[in-house]
N, C-alpha and C positions, 0 to 999 in steps of 0.2 A: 741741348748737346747730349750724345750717348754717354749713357753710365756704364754702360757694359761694353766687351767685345765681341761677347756671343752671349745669348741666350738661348735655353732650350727648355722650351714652353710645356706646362701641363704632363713631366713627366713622373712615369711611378719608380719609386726607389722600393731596394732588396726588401723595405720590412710592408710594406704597401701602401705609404699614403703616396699622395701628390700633392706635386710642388712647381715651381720655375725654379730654376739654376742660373747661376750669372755667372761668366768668366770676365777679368781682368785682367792683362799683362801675363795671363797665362796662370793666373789660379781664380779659384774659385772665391770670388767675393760676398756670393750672397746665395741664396736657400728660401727663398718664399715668393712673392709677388715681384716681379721682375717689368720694370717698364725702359723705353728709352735703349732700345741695343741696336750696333750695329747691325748683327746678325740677329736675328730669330728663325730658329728652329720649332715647329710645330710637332708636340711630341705626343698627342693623345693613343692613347693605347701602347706605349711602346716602355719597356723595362729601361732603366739604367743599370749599370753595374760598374763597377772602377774595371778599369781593364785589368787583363792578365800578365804576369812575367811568368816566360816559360824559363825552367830555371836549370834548361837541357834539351839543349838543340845541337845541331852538326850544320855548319851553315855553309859545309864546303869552299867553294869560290877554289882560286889556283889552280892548279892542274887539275884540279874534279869540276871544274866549271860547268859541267855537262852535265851532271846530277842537280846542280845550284848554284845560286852565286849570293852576295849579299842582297842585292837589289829584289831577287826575284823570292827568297827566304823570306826579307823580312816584309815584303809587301801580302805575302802570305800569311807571315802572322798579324798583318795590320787586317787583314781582312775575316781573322778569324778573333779578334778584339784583344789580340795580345799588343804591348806597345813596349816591350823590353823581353830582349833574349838574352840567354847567357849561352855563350859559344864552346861547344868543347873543343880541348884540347889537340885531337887524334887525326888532325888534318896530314898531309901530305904536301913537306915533312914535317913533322909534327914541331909542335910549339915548346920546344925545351931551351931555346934560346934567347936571351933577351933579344937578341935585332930578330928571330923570327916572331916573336912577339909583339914587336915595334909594328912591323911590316904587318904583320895582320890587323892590329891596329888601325893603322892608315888604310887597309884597302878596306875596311870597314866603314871607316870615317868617310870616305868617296862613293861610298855604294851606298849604303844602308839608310835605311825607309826610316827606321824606329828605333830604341831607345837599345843599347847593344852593352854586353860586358864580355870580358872573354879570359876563359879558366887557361893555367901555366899550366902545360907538360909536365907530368913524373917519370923520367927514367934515369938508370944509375949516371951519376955524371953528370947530370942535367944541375945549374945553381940555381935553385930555387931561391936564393936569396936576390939575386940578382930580378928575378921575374916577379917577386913582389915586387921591387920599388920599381918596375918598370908600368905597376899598373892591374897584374892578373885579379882578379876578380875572388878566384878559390883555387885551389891545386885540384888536378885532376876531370876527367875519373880516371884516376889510379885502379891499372887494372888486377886485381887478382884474380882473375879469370880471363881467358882468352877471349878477343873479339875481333871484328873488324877495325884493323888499320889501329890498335892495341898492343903493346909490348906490354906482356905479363910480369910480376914485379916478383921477387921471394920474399919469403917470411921475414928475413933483413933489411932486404931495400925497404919495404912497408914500416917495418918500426922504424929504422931509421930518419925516412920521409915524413913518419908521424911526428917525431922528436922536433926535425928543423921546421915544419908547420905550425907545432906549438907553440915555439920560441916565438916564432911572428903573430902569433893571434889572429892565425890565418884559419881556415878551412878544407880539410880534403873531404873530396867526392870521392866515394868508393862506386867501383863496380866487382861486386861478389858473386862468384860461382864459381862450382866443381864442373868441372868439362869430365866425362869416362873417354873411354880411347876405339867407340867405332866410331864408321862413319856412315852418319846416318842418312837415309837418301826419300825420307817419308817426316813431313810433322810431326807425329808420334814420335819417330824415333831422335827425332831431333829433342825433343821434350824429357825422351827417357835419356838420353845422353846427357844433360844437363838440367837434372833431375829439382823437386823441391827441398828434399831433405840436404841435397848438396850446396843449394842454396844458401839455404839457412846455416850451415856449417861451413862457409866460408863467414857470413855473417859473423859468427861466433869466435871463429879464428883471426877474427880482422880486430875484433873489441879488443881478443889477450894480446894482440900486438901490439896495441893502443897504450905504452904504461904511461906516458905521458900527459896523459887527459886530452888530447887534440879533439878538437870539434870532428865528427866524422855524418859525414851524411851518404845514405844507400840510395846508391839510384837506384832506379826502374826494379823496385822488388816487386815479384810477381807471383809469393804464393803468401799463404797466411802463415807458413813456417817459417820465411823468413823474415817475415813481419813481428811473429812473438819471439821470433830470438832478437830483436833491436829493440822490443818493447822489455823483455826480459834485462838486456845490461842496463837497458834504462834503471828500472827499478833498483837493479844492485848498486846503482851507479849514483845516483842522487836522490833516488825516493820518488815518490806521488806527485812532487812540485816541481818535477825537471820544466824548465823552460831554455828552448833554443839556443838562448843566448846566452846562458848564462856560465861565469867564468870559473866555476865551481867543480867540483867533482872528476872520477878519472877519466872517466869517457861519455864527454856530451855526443850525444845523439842527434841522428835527424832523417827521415829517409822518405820518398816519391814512388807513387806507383802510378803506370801509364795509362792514358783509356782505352791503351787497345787491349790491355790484360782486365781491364774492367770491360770493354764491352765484345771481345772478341775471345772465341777458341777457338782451335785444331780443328775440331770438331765443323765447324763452319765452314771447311775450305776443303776442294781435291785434294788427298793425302801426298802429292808433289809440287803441290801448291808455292810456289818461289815466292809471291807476290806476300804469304804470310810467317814467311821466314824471318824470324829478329831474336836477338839476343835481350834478356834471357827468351825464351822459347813461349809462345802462344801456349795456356797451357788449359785443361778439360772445364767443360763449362760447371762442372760441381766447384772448380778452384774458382772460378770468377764468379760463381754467387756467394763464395765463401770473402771475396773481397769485400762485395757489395755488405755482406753482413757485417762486417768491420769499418764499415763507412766514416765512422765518426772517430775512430783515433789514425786513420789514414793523416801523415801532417801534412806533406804537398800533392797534388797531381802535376806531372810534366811530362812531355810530350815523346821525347826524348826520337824527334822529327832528322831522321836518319834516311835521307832520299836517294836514289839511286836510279838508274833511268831502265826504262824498259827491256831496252834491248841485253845491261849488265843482267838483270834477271830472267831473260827467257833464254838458262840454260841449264845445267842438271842440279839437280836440287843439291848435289854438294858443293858443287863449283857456285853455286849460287851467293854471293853478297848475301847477311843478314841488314836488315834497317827498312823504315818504311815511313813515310813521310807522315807528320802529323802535327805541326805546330796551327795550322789555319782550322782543324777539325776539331783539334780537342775539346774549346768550351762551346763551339755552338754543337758538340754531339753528346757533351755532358748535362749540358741544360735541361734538354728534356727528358735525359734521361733520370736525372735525380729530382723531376718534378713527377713523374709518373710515380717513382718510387717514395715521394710524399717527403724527400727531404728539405730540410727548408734551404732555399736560395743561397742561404748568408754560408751556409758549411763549404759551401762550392767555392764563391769569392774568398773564403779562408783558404782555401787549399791551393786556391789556381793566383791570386790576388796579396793575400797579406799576411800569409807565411813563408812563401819562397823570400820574400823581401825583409822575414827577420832571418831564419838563416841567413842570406849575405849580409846582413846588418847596412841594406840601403831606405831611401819610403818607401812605403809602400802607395799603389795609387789610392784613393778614397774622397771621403767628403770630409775631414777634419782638418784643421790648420796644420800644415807640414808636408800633409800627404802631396802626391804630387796629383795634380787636375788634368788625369789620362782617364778615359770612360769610354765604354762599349753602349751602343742604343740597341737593345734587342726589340722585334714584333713580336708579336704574338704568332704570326703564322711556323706553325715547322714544317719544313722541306722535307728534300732529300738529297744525302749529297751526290753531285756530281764531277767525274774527274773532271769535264771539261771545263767544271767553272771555275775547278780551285786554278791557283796563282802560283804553286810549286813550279819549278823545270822537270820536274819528274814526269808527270804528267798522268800519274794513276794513283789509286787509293786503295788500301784493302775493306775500307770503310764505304765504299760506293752500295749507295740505296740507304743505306740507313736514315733514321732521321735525325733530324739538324736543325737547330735555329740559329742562323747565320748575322752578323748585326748590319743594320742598316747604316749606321752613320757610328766613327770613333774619332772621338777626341784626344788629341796628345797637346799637352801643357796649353791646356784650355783652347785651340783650336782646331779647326775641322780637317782631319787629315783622310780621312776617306768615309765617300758616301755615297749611294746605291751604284757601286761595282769602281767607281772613281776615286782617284787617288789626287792628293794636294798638298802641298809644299811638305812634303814627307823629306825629314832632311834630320838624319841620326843622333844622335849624342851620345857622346860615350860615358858609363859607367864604372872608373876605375874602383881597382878594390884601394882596402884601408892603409895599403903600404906604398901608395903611390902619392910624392909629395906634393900635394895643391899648391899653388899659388895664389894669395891672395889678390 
């Protein structure tokens, strides 16, 4: 009679030995010699890794159907070895109401491939109390800085937002930047326009807001000054020993940077280039080796996979939508990249794997009891990417050609949900946050 329900035979784990892996009832049972499965998987030469939670996606669906939907978003992160996304807020119209919160909810629940959470709307007016216990995940990103499909908040609305976030022992997502007032119709100028130093000086103006201690975490920071200004309140804020979670101090910290500001610049692209248009701005290849040199106190990468279709961006670089699709590319185009640069595996799976999941305070995927048994099979071979293979509705990449190690086969709660380009009984789960009342 089978012991197992999958096995996956002769595979190397992040630190390099091999082993067989056993799944049961959807976790992981066993870790050495594996006999008797119903499934075996033959894994020689191929990497394991716990899959990814992108922890900053835009998964559209509604009246932006045309850019994405849930089905075709999250099958895209299934095939880029993520197996949980967190949805923001800044849909159309946006998530500030418990029934539109509901409702996204459910067309989540009907669509979605993979493991799903989805952040509450911050604008003035909006009951954020209410959108806790209905389930949101994190508040925000709260904009203090303007964006697409973004209502900019004031210095009041923000602290105020910070205070009733506290209170619930919730989380805000900030989005920080100084916007100046041309309008720029070149990368460059898009980049001068919403500069590094302004960056970071929204950073800084968002922490003195913060007097309440709220947990605040920076999305998609994209220079190393805005980076040492959240590492700088750190230090003022709890010392050398800050950790994520912890309930301490005036302002816990947390902040993501994307792979496109890690493997892409300006500089790459026609200087009207739409297709590398995003918030915050593509910025000079000196800034993105200045990331790379920061590699190790970077806390998450996410994707912050903001898709938009062809035809919205072949128009003038002003009129042009910022965002550009990236939840399917991010870890197979970081892989190889933080192995050429010699860093070890495991830094990667922290940042993409099992720190987005202590910020939200959910498991994270892994091989230890608790964790949840979601895993990516990576080859050995790297590619290169192409639009026509990703699984986006967008249907283009600013990341086309580069190289990629894409996974061959992932597992979500110990079974086979997609494997070489095929998808199987992919069927979602929701992830409420901590103020939504369970049932036992």
């Amino acid at each position: 009679m089978p012991v197992y329900d999958l096995a996956l035979c002769d595979v190397e784990f992040p630190d390099g030995r091999r082993a067989d892996i056993g799944f049961k009832s959807g976790r992981i049972v066993h870790i050495g010699a594996v006999e008797r499965s119903d499934e075996v998987v033959r894994c020689h030469g191929m990497l394991l890794l716990p899959a990814a939670t992108d922890m900053h996606v835009h998964m559209r669906g509604g009246s932006q159907v045309k850019k994405e939907d849930w089905q075709s978003g999250t099958r895209s992160a299934i095939a880029g070895g993520v197996t949980l996304v967190v949805d923001q807020p800044n849909t159309v119209p946006p998530l500030t109401t418990q029934l539109r919160l509901e409702n996204r909810v459910n067309e989540a629940i009907s669509e979605a491939c993979c493991g799903f959470a989805i952040n509450a709307g911050v604008t003035p007016g909006a009951d954020l109390i209410s959108l806790w216990s209905a389930g949101a995940m994190a508040f925000g990103e709260l904009f203090a800085g303007p964006s697409s499909y973004g209502e900019t908040l004031s210095s009041d609305e923000l602290s105020k937002a910070f205070q009733i976030i506290r209170n619930v022992n919730g989380l805000a997502t900030i989005h920080a930047e100084e916007v100046g007032t041309s309008q720029p119709d070149t990368l460059v100028a898009h980049n001068d326009n919403r500069g590094d130093q302004g960056e970071a000086a929204a950073v800084r103006k968002v922490c003195q807001l913060n007097s309440t201690g709220c947990h605040l975490h920076f999305c998609h920071l994209s220079t190393t000054a805005a980076i040492e200004a959240v590492l700088e309140q750190r230090r003022l804020s709890t010392g050398p020993e800050n950790k994520l979670n912890d309930s301490g101090g005036p302002c816990r910290t947390s902040f993501e940077v994307t792979p496109h500001h890690l493997l892409l610049s300006h500089q790459d692209f026609a200087p009207g280039d739409t297709s590398a248009k995003v918030n915050p701005p593509l910025r000079d290849k000196k800034n993105r080796q200045m990331l790379w040199n920061i590699w190790d106190l970077i806390d998450v990468i996410a994707s912050d996979h903001a898709p938009h279709t062809v035809d919205e961006k072949a128009v003038s670089f002003l009129d042009a939508p910022s965002g550009i699709p990236g939840v399917e590319t991010m870890v197979p185009l970081l892989l190889p990249e933080v192995q050429r640069r010699k860093h070890p595996v495991s830094s990667l799976i922290d940042k993409v794997s099992t720190r987005p999941c202590e910020v939200l305070g959910i498991p994270p995927a892994g091989f230890h009891p608790g964790e949840r048994a979601d895993f990516a099979l990576y080859p050995r071979t790297i590619t290169r990417v192409d639009p026509d293979e990703l699984h986006s509705r967008a249907g283009w990449t600013p990341f086309a050609g580069l190289p990629a190690i894409f996974p061959e086969l992932v597992v979500m709660e110990g079974g086979i949900i997609y494997r070489g380009g095929e998808f199987f009984n992919t069927v979602g789960r929701w992830f409420p946050g901590k103020g939504y009342p369970l049932v036992d």
